[in-house]
C-alpha positions as CSV (number, residue, x, y, z in Angstrom):
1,X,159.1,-13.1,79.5
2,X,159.9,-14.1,82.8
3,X,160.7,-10.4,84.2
4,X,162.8,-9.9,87.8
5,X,161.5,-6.8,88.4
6,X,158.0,-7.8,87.6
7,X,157.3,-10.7,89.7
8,X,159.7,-9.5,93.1
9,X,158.6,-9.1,96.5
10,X,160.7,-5.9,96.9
11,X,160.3,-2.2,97.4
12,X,159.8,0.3,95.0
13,X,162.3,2.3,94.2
14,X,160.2,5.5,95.5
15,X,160.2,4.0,99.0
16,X,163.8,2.3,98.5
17,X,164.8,6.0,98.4
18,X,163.0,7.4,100.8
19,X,163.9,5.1,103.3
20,X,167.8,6.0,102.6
21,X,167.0,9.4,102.7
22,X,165.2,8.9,106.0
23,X,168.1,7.1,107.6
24,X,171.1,9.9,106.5
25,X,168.3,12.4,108.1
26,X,167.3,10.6,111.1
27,X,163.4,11.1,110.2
28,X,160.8,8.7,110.1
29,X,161.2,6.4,106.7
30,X,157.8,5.9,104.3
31,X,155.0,3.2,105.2
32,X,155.2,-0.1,102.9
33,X,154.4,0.1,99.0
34,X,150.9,-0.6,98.4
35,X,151.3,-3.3,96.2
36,X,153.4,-5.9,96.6
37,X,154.3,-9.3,94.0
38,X,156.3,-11.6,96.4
39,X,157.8,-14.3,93.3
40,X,159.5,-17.5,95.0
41,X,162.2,-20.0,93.8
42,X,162.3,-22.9,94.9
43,X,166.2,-24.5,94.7
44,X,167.0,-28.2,93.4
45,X,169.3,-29.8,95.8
46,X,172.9,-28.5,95.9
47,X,171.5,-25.7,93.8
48,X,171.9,-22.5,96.2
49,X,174.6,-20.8,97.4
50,X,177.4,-19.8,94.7
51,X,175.7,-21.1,91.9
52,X,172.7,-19.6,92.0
53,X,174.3,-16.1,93.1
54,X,176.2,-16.6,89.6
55,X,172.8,-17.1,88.0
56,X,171.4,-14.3,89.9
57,X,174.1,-12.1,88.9
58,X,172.8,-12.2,85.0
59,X,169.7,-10.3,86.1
60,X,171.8,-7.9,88.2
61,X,174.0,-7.3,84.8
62,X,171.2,-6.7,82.7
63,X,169.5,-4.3,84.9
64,X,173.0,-2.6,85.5
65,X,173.8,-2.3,81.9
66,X,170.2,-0.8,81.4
67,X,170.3,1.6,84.3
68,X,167.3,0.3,85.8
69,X,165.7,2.5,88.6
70,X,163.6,-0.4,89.8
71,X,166.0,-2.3,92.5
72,X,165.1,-5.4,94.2
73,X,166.4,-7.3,97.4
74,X,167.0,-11.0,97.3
75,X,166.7,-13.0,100.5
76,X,167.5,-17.0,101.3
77,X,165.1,-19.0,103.1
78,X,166.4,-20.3,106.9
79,X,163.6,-22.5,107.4
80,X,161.2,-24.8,105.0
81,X,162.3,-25.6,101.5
82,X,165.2,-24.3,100.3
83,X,164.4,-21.2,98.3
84,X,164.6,-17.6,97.2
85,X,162.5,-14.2,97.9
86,X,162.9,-11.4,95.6
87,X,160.9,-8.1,96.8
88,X,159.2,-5.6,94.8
89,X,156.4,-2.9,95.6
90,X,154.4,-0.1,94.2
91,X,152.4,2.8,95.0
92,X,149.6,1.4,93.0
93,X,148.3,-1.1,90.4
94,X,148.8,2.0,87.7
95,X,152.6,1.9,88.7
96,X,153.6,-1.2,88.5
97,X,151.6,-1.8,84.7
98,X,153.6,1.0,83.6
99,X,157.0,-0.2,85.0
100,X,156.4,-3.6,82.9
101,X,155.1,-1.4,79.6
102,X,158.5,0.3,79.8
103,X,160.7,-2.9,81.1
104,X,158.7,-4.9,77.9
105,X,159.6,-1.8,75.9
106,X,163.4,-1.9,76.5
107,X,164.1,-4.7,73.4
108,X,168.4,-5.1,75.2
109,X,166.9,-5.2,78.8
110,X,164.1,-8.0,78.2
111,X,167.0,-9.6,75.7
112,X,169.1,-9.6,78.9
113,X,166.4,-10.7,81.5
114,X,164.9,-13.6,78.6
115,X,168.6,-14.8,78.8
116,X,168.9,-14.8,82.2
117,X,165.4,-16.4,83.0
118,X,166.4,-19.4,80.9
119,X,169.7,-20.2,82.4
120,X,168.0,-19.6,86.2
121,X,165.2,-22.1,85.2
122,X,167.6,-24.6,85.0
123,X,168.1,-24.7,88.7
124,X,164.6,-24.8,89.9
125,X,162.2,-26.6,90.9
126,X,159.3,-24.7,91.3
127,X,158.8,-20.9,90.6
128,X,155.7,-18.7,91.7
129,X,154.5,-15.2,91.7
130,X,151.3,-13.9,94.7
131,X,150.7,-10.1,94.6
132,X,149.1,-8.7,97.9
133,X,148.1,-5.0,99.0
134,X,149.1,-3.3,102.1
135,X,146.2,-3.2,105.0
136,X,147.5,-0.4,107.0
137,X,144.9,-0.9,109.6
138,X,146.3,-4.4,110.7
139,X,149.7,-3.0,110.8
140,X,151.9,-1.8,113.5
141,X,154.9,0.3,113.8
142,X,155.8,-0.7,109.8
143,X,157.5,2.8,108.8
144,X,161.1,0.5,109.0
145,X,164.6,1.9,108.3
146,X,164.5,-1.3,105.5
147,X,168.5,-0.9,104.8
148,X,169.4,-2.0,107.6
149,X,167.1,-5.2,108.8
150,X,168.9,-8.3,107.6
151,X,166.3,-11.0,108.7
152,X,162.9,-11.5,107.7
153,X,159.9,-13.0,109.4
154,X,157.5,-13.6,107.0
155,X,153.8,-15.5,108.4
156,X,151.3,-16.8,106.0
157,X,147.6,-16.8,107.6
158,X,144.8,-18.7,105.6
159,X,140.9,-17.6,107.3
160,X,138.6,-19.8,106.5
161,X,135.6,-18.2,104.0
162,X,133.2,-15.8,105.6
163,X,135.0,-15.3,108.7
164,X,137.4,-12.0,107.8
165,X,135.2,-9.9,110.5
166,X,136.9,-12.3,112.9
167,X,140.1,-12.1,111.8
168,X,140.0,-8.1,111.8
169,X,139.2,-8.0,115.0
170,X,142.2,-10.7,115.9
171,X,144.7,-8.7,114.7
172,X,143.1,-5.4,116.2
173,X,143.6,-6.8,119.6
174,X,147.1,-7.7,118.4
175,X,147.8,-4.1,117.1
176,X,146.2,-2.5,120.4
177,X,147.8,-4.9,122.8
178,X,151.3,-4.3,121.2
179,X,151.0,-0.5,120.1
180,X,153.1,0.7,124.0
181,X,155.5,-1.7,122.7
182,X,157.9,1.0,120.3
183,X,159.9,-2.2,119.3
184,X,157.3,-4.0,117.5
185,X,157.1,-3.9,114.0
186,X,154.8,-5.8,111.3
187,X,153.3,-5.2,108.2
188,X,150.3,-7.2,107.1
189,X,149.4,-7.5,103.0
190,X,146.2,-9.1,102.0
191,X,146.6,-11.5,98.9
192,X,145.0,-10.2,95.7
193,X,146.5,-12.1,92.8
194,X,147.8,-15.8,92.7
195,X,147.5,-19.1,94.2
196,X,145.8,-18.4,97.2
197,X,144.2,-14.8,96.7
198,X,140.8,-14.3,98.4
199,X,141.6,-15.7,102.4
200,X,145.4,-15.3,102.5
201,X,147.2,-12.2,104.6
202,X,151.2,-11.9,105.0
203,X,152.4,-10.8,108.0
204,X,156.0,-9.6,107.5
205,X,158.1,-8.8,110.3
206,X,161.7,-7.1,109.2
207,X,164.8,-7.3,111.9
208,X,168.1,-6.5,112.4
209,X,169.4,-9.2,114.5
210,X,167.4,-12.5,115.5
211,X,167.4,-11.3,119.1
212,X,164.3,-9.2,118.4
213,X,162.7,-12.7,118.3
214,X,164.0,-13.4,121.7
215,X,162.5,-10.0,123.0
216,X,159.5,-11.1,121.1
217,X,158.7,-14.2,122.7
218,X,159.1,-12.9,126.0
219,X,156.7,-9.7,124.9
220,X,153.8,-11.9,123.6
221,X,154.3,-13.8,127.0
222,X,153.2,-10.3,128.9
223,X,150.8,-9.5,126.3
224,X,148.7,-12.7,126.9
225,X,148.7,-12.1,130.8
226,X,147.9,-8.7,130.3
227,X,144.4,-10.0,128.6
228,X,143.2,-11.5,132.1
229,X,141.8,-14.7,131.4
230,X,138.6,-13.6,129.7
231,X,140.5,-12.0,127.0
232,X,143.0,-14.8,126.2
233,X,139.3,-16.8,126.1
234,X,138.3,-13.9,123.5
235,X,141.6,-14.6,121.4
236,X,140.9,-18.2,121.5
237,X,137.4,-18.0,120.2
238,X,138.3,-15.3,117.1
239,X,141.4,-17.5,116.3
240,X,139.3,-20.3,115.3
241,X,138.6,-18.0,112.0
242,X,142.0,-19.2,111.0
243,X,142.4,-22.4,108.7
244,X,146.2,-22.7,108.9
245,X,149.1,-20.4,109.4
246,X,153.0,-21.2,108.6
247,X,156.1,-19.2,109.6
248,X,159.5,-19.0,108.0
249,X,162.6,-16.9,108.2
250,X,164.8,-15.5,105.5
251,X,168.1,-13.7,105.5
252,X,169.1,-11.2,103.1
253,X,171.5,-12.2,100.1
254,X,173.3,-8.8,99.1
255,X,174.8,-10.7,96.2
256,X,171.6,-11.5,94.7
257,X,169.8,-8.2,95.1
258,X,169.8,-4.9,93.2
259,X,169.8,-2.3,95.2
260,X,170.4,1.3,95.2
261,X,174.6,2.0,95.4
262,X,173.1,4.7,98.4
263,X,172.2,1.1,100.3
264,X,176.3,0.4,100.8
265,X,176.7,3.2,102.1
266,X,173.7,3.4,104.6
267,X,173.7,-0.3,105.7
268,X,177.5,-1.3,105.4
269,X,177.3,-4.1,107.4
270,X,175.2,-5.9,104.7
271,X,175.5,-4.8,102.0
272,X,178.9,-3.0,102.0
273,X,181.2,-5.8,100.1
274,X,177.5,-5.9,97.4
């Protein structure tokens, strides 16, 4: 069974609600889940828009008539191929078996999703599943009021075999250099199940507006002079650990995700007419 909640990049609903409760009380929201299946669709031509949010809308359905607690967020690729993101995390590995025991368990809700799965195949091309785990030590800044970011950097690393020390201490200038900077935000996941598990990392980068990039550009500009010549030589050497890197954006689809009703309410501007 091809299961929605079971092979989304999303947050669990622990940290879904969290970060809503966070945002009514003005307090820091929760880290990133721990684990974290990022499951991509990849669209046949003229495939997208309305009529694959009508497809989309069977797995919403199903989990709506079952009362699900697991929500999901769907997001629509900007850049590259024209595909989907759905996003899912847990606290652990021990979570997210038992959320597919019960889900499996549920004979109308896997009925529902079986249904669904086959009409949505229909208008793919290609359909995958990577599960990664959260490296807190490589992130920065990454307790994010989620509701409310609309746009979503997400940077694939690949590091050559044997060189991870390298790469740690790549992104640990990266963290250090940024860490004055209160307005920049990543999380980084390490890949652990899939296609390219063993050397891969995801660097994901929420934001409310594409202006952050803007900011951005012009803040890794005076981080890089800040190094002084012998540290951008530093960067230079430890980057060579990296076989290839890509980076795409991706904009939420409210119509396509399941969310929390709370989200409407604390994120209006996107997911208000959900």
């Amino acid at each position: 069974m091809k299961s929605r909640t079971a092979v989304a990049l999303t947050l669990s609903s622990i940290f879904v609600g969290c970060a809503i409760a966070a945002a009514a009380q003005g307090t820091t929201p929760p880290p990133p889940p721990k684990v974290l299946v990022i499951q991509r669709e990849y669209l046949k031509p003229g495939k997208a828009g309305d009529i694959h949010v009508k497809s989309e809308s069977n797995f919403i359905k199903a989990s709506t008539e079952a009362n699900w607690p697991t929500h999901y967020i769907a997001m629509d690729s900007m850049s590259g191929p024209t595909r989907a993101l759905f996003m899912f995390g847990y606290d652990s590995f021990e979570a997210y078996g038992k959320d597919q025991e019960t889900q499996n368990a549920n004979a109308k809700l896997a009925a529902g999703l079986d249904a669904a799965s086959l009409a949505d195949g229909e208008l793919l091309t290609r359909y995958d599943a990577n599960t990664f785990v959260y490296q807190p030590e490589m992130s920065l800044h990454d307790h994010v009021d989620v509701p409310h970011q609309r746009y979503w950097q997400l940077t694939l690393f690949y590091i050559k075999p044997g060189h991870e020390k390298e790469w740690a201490d790549l992104v640990k200038i990266y963290v250090d250099g940024h860490a004055g900077m209160a307005d920049h935000h990543w999380a980084v996941f390490k890949s652990m199940f899939g296609e390219n598990n063993g050397g891969e990392y995801t660097v994901i980068n929420p934001m409310r507006s594409l202006a952050e990039l803007d900011k951005g550009m012009t803040d890794d500009d005076a981080f890089m002079a800040a190094q002084g010549a012998d540290g951008v030589k530093r960067i230079e050497e430890l980057a060579r650990c990296i076989e290839s890197s890509q980076s795409n954006l991706f904009v939420v689809n409210a119509k396509e995700s399941y969310i929390d009703p709370a989200w409407a309410t604390a994120a209006p501007e996107i997911y208000g007419q959900h």
